[in-house]
C-alpha positions as a printed Julia matrix, in Angstrom:
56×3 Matrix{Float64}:
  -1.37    8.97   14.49
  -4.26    6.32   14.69
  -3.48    2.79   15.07
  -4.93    2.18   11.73
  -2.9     4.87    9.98
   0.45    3.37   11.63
  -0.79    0.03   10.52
  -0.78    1.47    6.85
   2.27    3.43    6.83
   4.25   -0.11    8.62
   2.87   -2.11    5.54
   3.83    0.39    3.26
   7.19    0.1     4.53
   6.94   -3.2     4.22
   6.11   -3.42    0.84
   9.08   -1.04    0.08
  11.16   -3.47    1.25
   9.95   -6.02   -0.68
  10.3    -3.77   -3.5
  13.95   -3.16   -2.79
  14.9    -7.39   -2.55
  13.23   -8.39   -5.29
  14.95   -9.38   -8.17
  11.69  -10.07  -10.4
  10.87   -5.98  -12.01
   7.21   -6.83  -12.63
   6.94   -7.76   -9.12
   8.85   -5.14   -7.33
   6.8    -2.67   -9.4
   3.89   -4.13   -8.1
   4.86   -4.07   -4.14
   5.9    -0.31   -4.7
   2.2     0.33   -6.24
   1.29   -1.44   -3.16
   3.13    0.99   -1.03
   1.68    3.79   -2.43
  -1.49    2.6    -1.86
  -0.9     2.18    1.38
   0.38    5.1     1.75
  -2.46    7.4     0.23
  -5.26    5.26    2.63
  -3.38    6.12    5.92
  -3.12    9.75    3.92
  -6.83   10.34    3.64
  -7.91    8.43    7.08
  -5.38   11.14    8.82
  -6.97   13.79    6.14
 -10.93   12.78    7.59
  -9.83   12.63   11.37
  -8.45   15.88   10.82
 -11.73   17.57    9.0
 -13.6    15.46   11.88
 -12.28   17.4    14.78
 -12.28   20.84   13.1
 -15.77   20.57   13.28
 -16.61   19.98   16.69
């Protein structure tokens, strides 16, 4: 895993978290739309590396 994908997947984790203490729905739906996002970027990065070294 690529620093940049572990960045992604640590904020996603983060914003899970957030998610999970937040007493305010609107906002923990938001930080758990966040996570997803986060998670789907570090998704296609590792996705793009992968296609990148099948072809050399």
């Amino acid at each position: 895993m690529t620093k940049e994908t572990k960045s992604l997947r640590k904020q996603a984790d983060k914003a899970e978290r957030a998610a999970r203490a937040s007493t305010d729905a609107e906002a923990s739906e938001s930080m758990l739309a966040l996570a997803k996002a986060f998670r789907s970027q570090a998704e296609v990065i590792k996705a793009k590396k992968n296609t990148d070294k099948k072809r050399r």
